[in-house]
C-alpha positions, 0 to 999 in steps of 0.5 A: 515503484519507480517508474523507469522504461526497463526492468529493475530485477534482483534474481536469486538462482540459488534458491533453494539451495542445492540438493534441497530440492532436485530443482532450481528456480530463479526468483525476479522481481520486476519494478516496472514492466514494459508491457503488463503482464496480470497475476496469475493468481487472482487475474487482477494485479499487476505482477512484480514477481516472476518464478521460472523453473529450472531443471537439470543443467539450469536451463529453463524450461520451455514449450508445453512440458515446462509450463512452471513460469508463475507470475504473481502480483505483490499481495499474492506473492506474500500470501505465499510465504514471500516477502516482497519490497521494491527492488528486494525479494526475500523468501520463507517457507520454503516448503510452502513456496515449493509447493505453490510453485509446484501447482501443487496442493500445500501437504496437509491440506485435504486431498478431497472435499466436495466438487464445486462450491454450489452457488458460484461453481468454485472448484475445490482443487482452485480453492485450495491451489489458488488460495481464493473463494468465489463467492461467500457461499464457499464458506459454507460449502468448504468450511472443513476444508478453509480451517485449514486454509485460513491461518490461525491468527484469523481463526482466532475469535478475538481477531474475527469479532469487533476489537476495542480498536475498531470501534469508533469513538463518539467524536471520530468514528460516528457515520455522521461523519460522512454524511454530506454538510455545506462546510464539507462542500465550501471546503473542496471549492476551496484551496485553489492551489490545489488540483481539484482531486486533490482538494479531497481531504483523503488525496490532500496532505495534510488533510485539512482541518487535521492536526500534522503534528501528531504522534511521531509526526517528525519520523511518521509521515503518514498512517494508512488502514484498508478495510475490504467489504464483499456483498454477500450473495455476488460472485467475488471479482477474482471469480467471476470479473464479467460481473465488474460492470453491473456491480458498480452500476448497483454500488453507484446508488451507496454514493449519491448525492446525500452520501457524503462522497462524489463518486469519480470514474477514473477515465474521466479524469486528466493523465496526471491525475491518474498518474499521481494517483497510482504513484501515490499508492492510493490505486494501483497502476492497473487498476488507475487505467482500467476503463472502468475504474470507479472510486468515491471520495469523502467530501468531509473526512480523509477516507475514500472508497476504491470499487471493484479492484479485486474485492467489491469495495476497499475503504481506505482512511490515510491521516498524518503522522501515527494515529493508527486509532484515529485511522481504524475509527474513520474506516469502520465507520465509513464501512458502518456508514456504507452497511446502513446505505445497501438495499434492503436484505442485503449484506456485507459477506460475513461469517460467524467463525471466518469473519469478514469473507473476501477473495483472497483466503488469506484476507478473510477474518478482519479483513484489515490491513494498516500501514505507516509511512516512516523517514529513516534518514539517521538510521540510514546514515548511521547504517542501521536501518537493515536492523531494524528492518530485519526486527520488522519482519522478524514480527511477520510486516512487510516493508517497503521501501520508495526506491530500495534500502540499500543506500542513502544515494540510492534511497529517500530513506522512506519505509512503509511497513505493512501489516495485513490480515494474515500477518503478525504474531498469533495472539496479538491484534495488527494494530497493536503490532504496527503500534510496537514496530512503528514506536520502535522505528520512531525511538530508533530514528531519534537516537540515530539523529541525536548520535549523529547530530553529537559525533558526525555534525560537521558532514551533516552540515556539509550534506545538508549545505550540498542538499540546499545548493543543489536545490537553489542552483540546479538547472534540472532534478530528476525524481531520485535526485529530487527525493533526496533532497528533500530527505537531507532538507528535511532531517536538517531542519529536525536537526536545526541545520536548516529552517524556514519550512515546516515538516509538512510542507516537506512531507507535501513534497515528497509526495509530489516528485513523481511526474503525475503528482508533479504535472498535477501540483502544477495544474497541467493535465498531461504528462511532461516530457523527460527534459520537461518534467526535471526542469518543472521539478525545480520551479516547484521545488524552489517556489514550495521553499522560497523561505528555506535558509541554512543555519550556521552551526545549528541549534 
């Protein structure tokens, strides 16, 4: 999201339209909040999208009698039938969303059903309004009612068990991988240009001793899979957060010394880190300030494991360019690896017909989500990247985009589409959706750079001979200015219009615009100042390409 003092907001006041419905309803969606406000409906996030109702001549509601202003987070916003990117806010299933915003039980669903869960005390009516569980018992106590809430792709068996995908092979997934070795340590006591965080191969790009070159390497900037893992017999988080401190007091003992990760608390680590890390996307910003926030880093392999942010883990696995196998091997195995480690007699929450059980109804069944970072600069200069993203979300993704997709000034042409548990195309696995999307997006990129490279030469020479100016002759960049940079740098060295940087020296860069990954690349624990920060920008960005040069003409 971009981080700016005032609220970036896209309202839509006519949705749903007129005489649909007999109310009004304005729909924001909010980049950055000047002071937090937490979901509504798991209490955990951050939320970006604000729904206020409107009555009669439009006017929003106020004091007790209009309590409808709902605040929701990303992922809960999706869970009920919004699509959410940044700066962009589309909607479906109207009937659904009225219904939410009602307060409302979604109509279908059963008008009773027992009480309360017996074991953590959840309320049926929660359950069904707030679309969550509160413990694995609750899949026990309100299994008639869950075949109903949970959608079908999860109920479908071949979803719910092990697929070929998600089995390790011998060479990527074995838990040996994780296991502690000298190498792994002699590795993070090296690279001394490198903060030591991100020394870790998950927070490092490339990881080391990984191959960047690898399937769409020049479209696909990087491949991300998320597995969420519960305890059987704990409350969930979103139920019950007072349990948050003991819990990771009990998980601290899956990540001690012969583990094969360091467990890192948050708050002990520099601003800038913290920062980088949020700005990254590899926590949120909520969960990077908590006081409490733990996480644990693979000292070997690109996985690491986020503890306690609305589930009770969340196993990560980041590798370069498209390699969504590669991805899901190391995060089963690393979710196998941290099973064998529980204390004797318990389990991950799991259940026989409903899958892996999380706090968020929608995320039961494989409780995967995978993603894939893709640079689209041809598309979007050639103005077809609406397209394809519309193709994106037709198949049930999310996309996102770094700073909105409208234009390339305004854009690094930088798209993450998203796949999670619930999304996607009945009868089809999420990674053999994102597979299609993401080959797509690939195939897509090269013909747009191939049309433009053989009709638009000249202003692509010119774009990137201005790119390159502003690069060798600028006083100060600040993070947008700098982000497109270096997109037209990077595209001009897949076209042949530059050379003297390799793509993942510019893929590095790309990830290090923001002022906590900048701050941290330059070995500085503190935030810089505005002025500051656009003039570091520009000494990082010269040194990181002292060998970049133009090539007249092109190859």
């Amino acid at each position: 999201k971009a981080c700016r003092k005032a609220s970036i907001e896209q309202v839509s006041s006519n949705y749903p339209p007129r005489g649909l419905y007999p109310n009004r309803y304005t729909f924001t969606m909010a980049s950055t909040i000047v002071d937090s406000v937490i979901c509504s409906q798991c209490g955990e996030r951050e939320a970006d999208v604000f729904i206020r109702r409107r009555v009669g001549d439009g006017v929003p509601t106020a004091g007790p009698a209009g309590i409808a202003d709902l605040a929701l987070c990303e992922s809960c916003a999706r869970g009920r039938g919004m699509v959410v990117g940044d700066g962009r806010l589309e909607l479906s299933l109207g009937e659904i969303l009225h219904s939410a915003i009602e307060d409302k039980p979604t109509e279908g669903f059963p008008v009773s059903g027992p009480p309360r869960c017996s074991v953590c005390g959840m309320e049926y009516a929660t359950l069904i309004r707030e679309r969550r569980l509160g413990c694995a018992a609750c899949a026990g106590n309100f299994r008639t009612q869950l075949r109903r809430l949970i959608p079908p792709l999860v109920l479908n068996g071949a979803t719910v068990n092990e697929t070929p995908a998600l089995k390790p092979s011998a060479d990527r997934g074995s838990a040996q991988l994780f296991e502690a070795s000298p190498p792994a340590q002699e590795a993070l006591r090296g690279a001394p240009e490198l903060t030591p965080l991100f020394r870790y191969p998950a927070f490092a790009y490339p990881p080391p001793e990984t191959d960047p070159t690898g399937s769409g390497a020049d479209v696909v900037i990087a491949t991300k899979v998320t597995l969420s893992r519960n305890i059987a017999g704990w409350p969930f988080l979103a139920a019950s957060a007072q349990i948050i401190p003991s819990l990771r007091v009990i998980l601290a003992g899956l990540f001690d010394g012969d583990s094969g990760f360091d467990l890192l608390r948050l708050t002990a680590l520099p601003q800038s880190w913290r920062r980088a890390l949020s700005e990254r996307a590899f926590v949120s910003r909520s969960f990077s300030s908590d006081p409490e926030a733990v996480l644990a880093a693979s000292r070997a392999q690109p996985v690491y494991v986020v503890v306690g942010d609305g589930e009770h883990l969340r196993i990560v696995s980041r590798v370069p360019g498209f390699d969504s196998i590669r991805a899901l091997g190391l995060a089963q195995a690393c979710a196998d690896h941290l099973s064998s480690r529980l204390p004797p007699g318990t389990d991950f929450a799991r259940d026989e017909e409903f899958g892996w059980l999380c706090a968020r109804a929608d995320d039961c069944g494989t409780a995967l989500s995978l993603s894939a970072v893709l640079h689209l600069p041809a598309l979007v200069l050639a103005g077809l990247h609406e397209r394809y993203i519309k193709s994106v979300l037709a198949e049930g993704a999310s996309v996102r985009g770094l700073y909105g997709i409208d234009t390339e000034g305004a854009s690094p042409s930088i798209f993450e589409i998203e796949l999670g548990p619930a999304d996607g195309r009945p009868g089809r696995s999420a990674a053999d959706l994102l597979d299609s999307c993401v080959r797509a997006g690939i195939e897509a990129e090269r013909r747009a750079r191939t049309g433009l490279a053989a009709t638009r030469r000249d202003s692509l020479a010119d774009m990137v001979g201005r790119a390159f100016g502003v690069l060798r002759y600028a006083r100060r960049i600040d993070a947008a200015e700098g982000l497109q940079v270096i997109s037209r740098l990077r595209l001009g060295s897949l076209l042949g219009l530059a050379a003297g940087a390799d793509g993942a020296a510019l893929d590095a860069l790309l990830e290090e615009v923001g002022p906590g990954s900048l701050a941290a690349a330059m070995g500085l624990d503190s935030l810089p100042e505005r002025g500051q920060e656009e003039v570091m920008r520009v000494v990082r960005l010269r040194g990181a390409l002292t060998g970049l040069h133009l090539v007249e003409g092109g190859s």
